[in-house]
Structures are given as C-alpha cells and as structure tokens.
C-alpha positions as CSV (number, residue, x, y, z in Angstrom):
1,X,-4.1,19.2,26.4
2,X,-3.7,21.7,23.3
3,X,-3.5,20.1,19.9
4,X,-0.5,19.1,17.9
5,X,0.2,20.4,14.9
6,X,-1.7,19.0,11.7
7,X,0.1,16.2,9.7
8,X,-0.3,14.9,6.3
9,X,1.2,11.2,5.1
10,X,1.3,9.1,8.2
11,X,2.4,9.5,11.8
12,X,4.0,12.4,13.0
13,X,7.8,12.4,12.9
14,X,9.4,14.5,16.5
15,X,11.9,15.9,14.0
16,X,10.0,18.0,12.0
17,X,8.9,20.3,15.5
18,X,11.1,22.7,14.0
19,X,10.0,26.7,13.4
20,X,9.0,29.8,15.2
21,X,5.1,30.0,15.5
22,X,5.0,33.2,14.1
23,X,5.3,32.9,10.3
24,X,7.8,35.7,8.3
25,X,5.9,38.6,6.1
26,X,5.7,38.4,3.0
27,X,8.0,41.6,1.4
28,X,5.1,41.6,-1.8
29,X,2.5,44.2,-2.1
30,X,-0.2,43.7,0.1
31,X,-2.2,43.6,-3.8
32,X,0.0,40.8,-4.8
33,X,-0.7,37.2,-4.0
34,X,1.6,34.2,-4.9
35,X,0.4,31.3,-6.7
36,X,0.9,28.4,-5.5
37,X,1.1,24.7,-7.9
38,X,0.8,21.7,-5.4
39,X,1.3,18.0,-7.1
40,X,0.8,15.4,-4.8
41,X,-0.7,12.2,-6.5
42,X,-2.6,11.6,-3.6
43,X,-6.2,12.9,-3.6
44,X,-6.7,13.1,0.0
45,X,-2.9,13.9,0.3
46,X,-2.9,16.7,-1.9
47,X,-6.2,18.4,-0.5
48,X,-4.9,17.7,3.0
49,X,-1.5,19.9,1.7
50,X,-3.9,22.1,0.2
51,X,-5.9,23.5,3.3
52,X,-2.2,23.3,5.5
53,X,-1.2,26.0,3.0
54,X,-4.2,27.9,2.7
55,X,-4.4,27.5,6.2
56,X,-0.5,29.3,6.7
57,X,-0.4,31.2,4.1
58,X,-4.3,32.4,3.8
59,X,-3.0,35.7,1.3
60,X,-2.0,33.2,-1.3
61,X,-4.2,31.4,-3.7
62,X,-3.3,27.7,-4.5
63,X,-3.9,27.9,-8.4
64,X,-4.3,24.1,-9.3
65,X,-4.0,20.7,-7.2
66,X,-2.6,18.0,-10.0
67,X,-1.3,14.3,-9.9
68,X,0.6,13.8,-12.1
69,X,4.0,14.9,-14.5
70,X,2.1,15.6,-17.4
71,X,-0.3,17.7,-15.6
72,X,2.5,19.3,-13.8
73,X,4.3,20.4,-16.9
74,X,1.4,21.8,-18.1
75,X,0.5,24.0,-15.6
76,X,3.7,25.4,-15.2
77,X,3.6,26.7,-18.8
78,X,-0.1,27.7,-18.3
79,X,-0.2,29.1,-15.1
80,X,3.2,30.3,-14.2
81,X,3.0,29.5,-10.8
82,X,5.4,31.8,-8.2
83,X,6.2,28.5,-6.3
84,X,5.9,24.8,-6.7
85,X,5.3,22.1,-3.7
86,X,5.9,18.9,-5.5
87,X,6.1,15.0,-4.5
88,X,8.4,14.0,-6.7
89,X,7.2,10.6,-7.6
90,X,4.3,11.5,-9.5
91,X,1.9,9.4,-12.1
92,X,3.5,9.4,-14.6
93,X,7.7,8.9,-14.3
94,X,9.3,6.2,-12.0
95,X,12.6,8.6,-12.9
96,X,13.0,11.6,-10.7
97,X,14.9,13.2,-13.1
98,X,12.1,14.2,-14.8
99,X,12.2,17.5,-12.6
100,X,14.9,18.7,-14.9
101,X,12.1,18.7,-17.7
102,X,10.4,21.9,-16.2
103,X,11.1,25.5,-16.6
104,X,14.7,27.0,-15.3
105,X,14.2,29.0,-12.0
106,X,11.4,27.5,-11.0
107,X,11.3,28.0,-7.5
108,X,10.5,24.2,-5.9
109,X,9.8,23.2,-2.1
110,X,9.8,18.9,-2.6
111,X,7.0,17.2,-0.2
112,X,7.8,13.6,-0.5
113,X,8.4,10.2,1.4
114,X,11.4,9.6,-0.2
115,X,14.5,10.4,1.9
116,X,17.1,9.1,-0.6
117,X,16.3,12.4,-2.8
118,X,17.4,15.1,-1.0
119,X,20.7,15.4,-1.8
120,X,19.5,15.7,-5.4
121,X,16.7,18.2,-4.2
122,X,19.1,20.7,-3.1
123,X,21.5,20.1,-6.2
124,X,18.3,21.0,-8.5
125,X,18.7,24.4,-5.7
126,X,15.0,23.7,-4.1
127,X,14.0,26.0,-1.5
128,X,13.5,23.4,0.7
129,X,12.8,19.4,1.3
130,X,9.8,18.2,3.5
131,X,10.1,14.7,4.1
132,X,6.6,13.3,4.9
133,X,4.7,12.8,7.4
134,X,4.8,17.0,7.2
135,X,3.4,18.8,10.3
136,X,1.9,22.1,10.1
137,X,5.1,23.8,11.9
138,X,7.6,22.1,9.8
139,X,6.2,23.0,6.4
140,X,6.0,26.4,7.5
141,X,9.5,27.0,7.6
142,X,9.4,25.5,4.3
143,X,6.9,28.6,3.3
144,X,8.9,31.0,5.3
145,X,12.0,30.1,3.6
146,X,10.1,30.7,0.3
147,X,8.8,34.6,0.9
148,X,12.6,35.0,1.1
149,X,13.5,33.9,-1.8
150,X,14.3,36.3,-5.0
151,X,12.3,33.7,-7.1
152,X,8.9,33.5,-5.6
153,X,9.0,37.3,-4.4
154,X,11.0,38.9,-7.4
155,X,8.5,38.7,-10.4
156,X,5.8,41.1,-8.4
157,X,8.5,43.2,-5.5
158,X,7.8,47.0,-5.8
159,X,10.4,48.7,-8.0
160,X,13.9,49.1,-6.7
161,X,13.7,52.1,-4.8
162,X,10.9,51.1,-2.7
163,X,12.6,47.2,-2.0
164,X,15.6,49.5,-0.9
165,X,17.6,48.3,-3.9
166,X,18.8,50.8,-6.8
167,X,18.5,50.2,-10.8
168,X,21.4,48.8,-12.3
169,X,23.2,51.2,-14.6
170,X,25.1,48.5,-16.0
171,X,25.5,44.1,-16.3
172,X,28.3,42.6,-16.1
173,X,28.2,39.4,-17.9
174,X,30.5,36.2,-18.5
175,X,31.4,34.6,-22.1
176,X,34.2,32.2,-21.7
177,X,37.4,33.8,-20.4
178,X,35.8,37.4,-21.3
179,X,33.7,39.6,-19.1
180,X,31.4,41.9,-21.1
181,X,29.7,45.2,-19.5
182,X,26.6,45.7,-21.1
183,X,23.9,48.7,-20.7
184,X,20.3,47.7,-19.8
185,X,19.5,49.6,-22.9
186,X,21.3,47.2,-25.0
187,X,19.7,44.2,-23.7
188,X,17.4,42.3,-25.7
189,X,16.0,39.4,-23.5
190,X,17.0,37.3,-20.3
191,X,16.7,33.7,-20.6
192,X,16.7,31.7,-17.2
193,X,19.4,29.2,-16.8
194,X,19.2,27.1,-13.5
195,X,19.8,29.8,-10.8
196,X,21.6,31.9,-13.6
197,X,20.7,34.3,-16.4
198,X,21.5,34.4,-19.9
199,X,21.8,37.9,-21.2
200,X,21.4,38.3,-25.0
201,X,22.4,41.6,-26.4
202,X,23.6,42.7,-30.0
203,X,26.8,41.9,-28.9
204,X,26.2,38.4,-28.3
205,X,24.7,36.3,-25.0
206,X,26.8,35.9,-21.6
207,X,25.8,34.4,-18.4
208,X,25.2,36.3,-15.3
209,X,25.7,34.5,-11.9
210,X,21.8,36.0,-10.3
211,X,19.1,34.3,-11.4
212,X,16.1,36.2,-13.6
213,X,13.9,37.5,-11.0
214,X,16.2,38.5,-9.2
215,X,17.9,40.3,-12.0
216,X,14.6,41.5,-13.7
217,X,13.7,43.4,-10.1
218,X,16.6,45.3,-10.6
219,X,16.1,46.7,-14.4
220,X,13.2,49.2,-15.1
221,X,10.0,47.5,-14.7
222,X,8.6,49.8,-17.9
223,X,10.9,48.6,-20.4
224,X,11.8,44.5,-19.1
225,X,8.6,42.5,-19.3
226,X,8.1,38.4,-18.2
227,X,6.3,36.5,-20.8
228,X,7.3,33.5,-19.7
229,X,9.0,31.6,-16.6
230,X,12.0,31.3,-18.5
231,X,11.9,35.1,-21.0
232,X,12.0,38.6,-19.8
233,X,11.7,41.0,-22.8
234,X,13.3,44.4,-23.4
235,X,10.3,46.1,-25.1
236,X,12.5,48.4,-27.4
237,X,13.8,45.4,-29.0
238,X,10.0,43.6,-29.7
239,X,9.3,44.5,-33.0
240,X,6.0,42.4,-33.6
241,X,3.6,40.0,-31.3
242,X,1.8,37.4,-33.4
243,X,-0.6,34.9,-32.9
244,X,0.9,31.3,-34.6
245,X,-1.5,28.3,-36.2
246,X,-2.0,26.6,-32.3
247,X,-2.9,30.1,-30.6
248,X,-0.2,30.8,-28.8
249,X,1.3,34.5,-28.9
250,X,4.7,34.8,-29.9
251,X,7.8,38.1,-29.7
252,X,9.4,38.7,-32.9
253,X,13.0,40.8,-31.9
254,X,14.2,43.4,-33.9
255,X,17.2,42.5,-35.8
256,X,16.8,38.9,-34.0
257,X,15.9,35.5,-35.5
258,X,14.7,33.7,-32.3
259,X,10.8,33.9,-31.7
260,X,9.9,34.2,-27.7
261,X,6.7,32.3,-26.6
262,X,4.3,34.3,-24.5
263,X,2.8,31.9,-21.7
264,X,-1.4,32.6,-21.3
265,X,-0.7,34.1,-18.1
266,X,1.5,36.6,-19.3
267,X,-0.8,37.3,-22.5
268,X,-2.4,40.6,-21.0
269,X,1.2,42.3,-21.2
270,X,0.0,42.6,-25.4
271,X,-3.5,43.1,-24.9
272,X,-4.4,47.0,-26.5
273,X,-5.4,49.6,-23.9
C-alpha cells in the first residue's frame, strides 16, 4: 500500500485530501527564489513545516524558522520575507490581533489549530488558512495559491512586457470624493496600505485600489525601487541616503519632509558601483 501524504500536528484530518498532485509553476525567473518566514512555536512542529516546504517547493529557500511575535516582527523588517506561514498563537501574545502589528501587504498563509480564526484570517486577506493537522497535499494548494498571488510573485516578476502586462502611462488615484490622474513621473513614493496603495505625489497622497507589488510591477523597474515591505521609491525624487545614530539607512525626498527607512535587505539598492 503506497504512503499517505506527510502530516504535521496530530492525526490526519480526510478533509484536507484536497489538490492536484502536480504543483503550479512558479511565473518568477528561474534566478529568483522566494523567501519563505515560517513561525510555528513548536520546535518539532516548525522543522516538520520546514522540510514539507522545502520538500514542495525545493526552488525556494525558507530564510528563518522562529517562535515567537517578537521574533516574527523582527524578521519581517530584517529579512523581508516574499511570504509568511504563520501559527498565529505564538510566544508571546494570547491576542491574535497582534497580526495587525506587521507590515501592510504582507502576503500570509495561517498554519494553526485554531478553527475559530478563519473568518478573521481571510478579513486580514491571507492567501490561505491550513487548519492543522496539515497534510503534504493540502498545504500545497496553500503554496500553489501563493505563486499566484501579485504579492509573493510581484516584487521579482520580469518587467511588464515580458509578464505580458504594459507600463502604466498614468494612475488614477482616489482622495475623498476626487479622482486624481497622476503621471509615474510625478510620483514620489508608494506606501502599502492593507491590500491598497498609497500614492504620494507633489500634489498630495490618494489611495489606489491594487496593492504595491502589484502596482510597483507595472511602473519602470529603473526609476521605482522597494526599500522596504511597506516603501517603493521614485529615485528622481531621493535627494540623499543617510546612515542615522542606530545604523539604519534612511531616503531623504526632495522637496519632502518624511524620511523612508531602508530595511537591511534592501540596503544594496544604495551601495556604490
């Protein structure tokens, strides 16, 4: 008798026999590999979740196993993961509202025991929700959900005319009861709101109903830069890039008051040539 599929967190539950066998492409370069933040207070747990992924997805590199929602918040700022499996009671918080702490688009599959919070999983607009025990098939559905999704795939897509997609000439943009039509040109930074954008321009900010990556793959990849989860930067408006008294690197605008953080793994966007 062949094997069933692997299962981490208990017995397996018949539901989750869900999925085709064979698992959907990824649409990155084949250069490219998504990063992958697992948190699972579990030791065994999260190594068990660990090798599943590797095991489905073995192009991808799982860039930190943590425990907790301190450790979690931390390496989201440090390693700017592309997508996020997460148990959401973690060491740390008996409150599962503390997902609303992290970074804005952060693209989330939940892995957790806890049936009561899936209604708020897909209100926080997770990819997906794997209720443990998870079997090798039904978390990858969960993964092949993800490749689909504008932010996991967005940030590192070839530029629009090879993903089939043309450069945006202009943005339309919300403010109120007003809708503003900005040029890329005139753009000075996106700011990730939920699954929206905020675009700030010299004009003033509005809100554009497409999330950042999504939004950033469709502006010219030399002049719109990430350097951070929640900032993409125009270049023509960055005037300076300064180190502050804790070491982190920070984007002065031109003609701007705000100061952008730069995350560490966006950093080598600044470095000279």
């Amino acid at each position: 008798m062949a094997a069933g599929p692997s299962k981490i967190g208990g017995a397996m539950n018949d539901n989750q026999e869900l999925g085709p066998d064979v698992a959907v492409p990824d649409r990155r370069p084949a250069s490219t590999s998504i990063k992958v933040l697992i948190a699972e207070d579990d030791p065994s747990q999260r190594a068990a979740l660990t090798d599943l992924v590797t095991a489905l997805r073995p192009t991808w590199t799982v860039v930190a196993g943590v425990g907790s929602v301190a450790e979690v918040e931390a390496a989201v700022d440090s390693l700017a993961p592309d997508l996020c499996l997460i148990d959401i009671h973690l060491q740390g918080s008996d409150d599962p509202n503390w997902i609303k702490s992290l970074t804005a688009d952060l693209a989330v599959i939940y892995v957790t025991g806890d049936p009561d919070f899936a209604v708020h999983a897909f209100d926080s607009d997770a990819i997906d929700y794997v209720l443990k025990p998870i079997t090798a098939r039904r978390l990858k559905r969960a993964l092949d959900r993800a490749v689909q999704d504008p932010r996991v795939i967005g940030p590192l897509l070839p530029g629009a005319a090879d993903a089939g997609r043309e450069l945006l000439t202009r943005v339309t943009m919300s403010r109120g009861t007003e809708t503003i039509v900005v040029m890329p040109q005139d753009i000075a930074y996106l700011e990730a709101d939920m699954k929206y954008t905020r675009v700030v321009t010299a004009r003033g900010a509005g809100l554009v109903r497409m999330g950042i990556n999504e939004l950033c793959s469709r502006l010219p990849a030399d002049q719109f830069v990430r350097i951070h989860r929640r900032h993409v930067v125009n270049l023509k408006f960055v005037d300076s890039v300064k180190r502050n008294e804790f070491g982190y690197m920070e984007v002065f605008l031109l003609g701007r008051t705000e100061v952008l953080r730069v995350s560490k793994s966006f950093q080598q966007v600044f470095r000279p040539d």
